[in-house]
C-alpha positions in Angstrom: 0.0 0.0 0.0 1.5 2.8 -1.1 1.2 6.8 0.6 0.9 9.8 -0.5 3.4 12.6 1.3 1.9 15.7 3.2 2.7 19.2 1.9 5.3 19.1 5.2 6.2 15.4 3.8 7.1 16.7 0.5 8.7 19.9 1.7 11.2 17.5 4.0 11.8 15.5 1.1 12.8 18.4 -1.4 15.2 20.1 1.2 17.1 16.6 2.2 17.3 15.8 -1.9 19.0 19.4 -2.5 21.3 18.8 0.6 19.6 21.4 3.5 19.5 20.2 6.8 16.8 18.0 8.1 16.6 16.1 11.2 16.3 12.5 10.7 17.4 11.1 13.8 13.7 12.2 15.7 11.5 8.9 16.0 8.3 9.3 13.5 5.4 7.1 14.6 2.3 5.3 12.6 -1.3 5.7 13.6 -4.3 4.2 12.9 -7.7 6.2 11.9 -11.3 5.5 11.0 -10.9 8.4 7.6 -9.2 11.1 6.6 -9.7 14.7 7.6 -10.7 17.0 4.4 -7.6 18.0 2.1 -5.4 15.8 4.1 -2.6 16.6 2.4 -2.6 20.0 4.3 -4.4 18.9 7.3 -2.8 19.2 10.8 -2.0 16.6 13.0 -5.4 17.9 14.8 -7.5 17.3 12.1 -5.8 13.6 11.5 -6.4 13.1 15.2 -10.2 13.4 15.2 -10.3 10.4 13.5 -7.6 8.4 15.3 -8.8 5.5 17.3 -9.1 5.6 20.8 -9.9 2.3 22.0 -8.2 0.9 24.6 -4.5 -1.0 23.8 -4.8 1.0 20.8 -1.1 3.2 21.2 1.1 4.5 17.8 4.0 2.7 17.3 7.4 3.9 16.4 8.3 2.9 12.6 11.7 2.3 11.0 11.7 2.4 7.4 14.3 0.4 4.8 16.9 2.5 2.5 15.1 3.9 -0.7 15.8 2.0 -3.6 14.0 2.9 -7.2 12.6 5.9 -5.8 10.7 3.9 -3.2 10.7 3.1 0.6 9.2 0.8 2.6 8.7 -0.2 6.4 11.7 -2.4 7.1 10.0 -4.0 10.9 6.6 -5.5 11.9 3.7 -2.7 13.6 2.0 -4.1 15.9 -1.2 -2.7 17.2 -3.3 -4.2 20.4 -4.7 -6.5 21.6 -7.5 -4.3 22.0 -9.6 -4.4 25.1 -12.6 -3.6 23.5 -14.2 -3.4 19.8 -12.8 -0.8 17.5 -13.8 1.3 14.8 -13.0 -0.4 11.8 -9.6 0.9 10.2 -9.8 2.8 6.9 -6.5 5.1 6.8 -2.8 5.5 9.0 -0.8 8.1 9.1 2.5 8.5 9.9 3.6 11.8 12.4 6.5 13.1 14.1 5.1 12.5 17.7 3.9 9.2 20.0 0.6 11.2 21.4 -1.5 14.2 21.3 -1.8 16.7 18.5 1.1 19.2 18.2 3.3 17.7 15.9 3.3 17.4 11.7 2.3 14.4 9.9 4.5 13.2 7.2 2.2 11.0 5.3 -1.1 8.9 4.8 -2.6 5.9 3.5 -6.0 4.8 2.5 -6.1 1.4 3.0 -6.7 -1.0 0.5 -9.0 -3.1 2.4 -10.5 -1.3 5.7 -9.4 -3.8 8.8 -12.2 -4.8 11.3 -10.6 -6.2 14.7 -12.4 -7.0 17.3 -11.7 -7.0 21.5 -9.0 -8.9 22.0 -7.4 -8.5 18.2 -4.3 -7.2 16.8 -3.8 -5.3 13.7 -0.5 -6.1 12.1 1.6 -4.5 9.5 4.8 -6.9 7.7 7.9 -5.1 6.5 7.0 -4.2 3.0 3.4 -3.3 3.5 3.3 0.4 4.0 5.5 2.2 1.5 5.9 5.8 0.1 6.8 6.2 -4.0 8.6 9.2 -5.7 7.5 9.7 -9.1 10.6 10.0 -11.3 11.0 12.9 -12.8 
């Protein structure tokens, strides 16, 4: 499944390519959501977070992501979200952002997932290595 950058995303991604300094030493973290806030490609972390789940043993979790190869990265370990103590909203979108709770922060990027996940108390939702990734266009 494959993302789509935020404007800060991209912005982060042109000044690393031409060689200004960015930080990528800070620990960026992958949450879960029920949709995507309106023009979520300029959206605050804020708007993502209104539609963040909330159940309980629900919790981002830090992501490490493989070297880029053909313009295209992936997540290089497993997610691992739950066991949930109670039902939750089925899960339509992530997104990644640049902090483990609450909503001051950026977000980086966001998927719509291909198939929405349903868990149920008790359940975990799992993401491989390889299943979330983020594509450059060549130019």
């Amino acid at each position: 499944m494959t993302g789509q950058l935020t404007t800060f995303g991209r912005n982060r991604a042109v000044n690393a390519g031409i060689g200004n300094a960015e930080s990528a030493t800070a620990t960026k973290y992958i949450a879960m959501a029920t949709a995507l806030p309106t023009g979520p490609g300029t959206a605050t972390l804020a708007s993502f977070g209104a539609n963040e789940l909330t159940t309980a043993g629900y919790s981002r979790q830090a992501v490490t992501w493989a070297a880029a190869s053909g313009g295209t990265v992936a997540i290089a370990g497993t997610l691992l979200y739950g066991p949930f103590t109670a039902d939750p909203p089925i899960v339509a979108n992530i997104f990644e952002c640049d902090t483990s709770i609450g909503t001051t922060g950026n977000v980086i990027a966001y998927w719509t997932l291909g198939t929405a996940l349903d868990a149920a108390g008790g359940d975990y939702i799992q993401f491989s290595p390889g299943d979330v990734t983020i594509a450059v266009d060549a130019c």
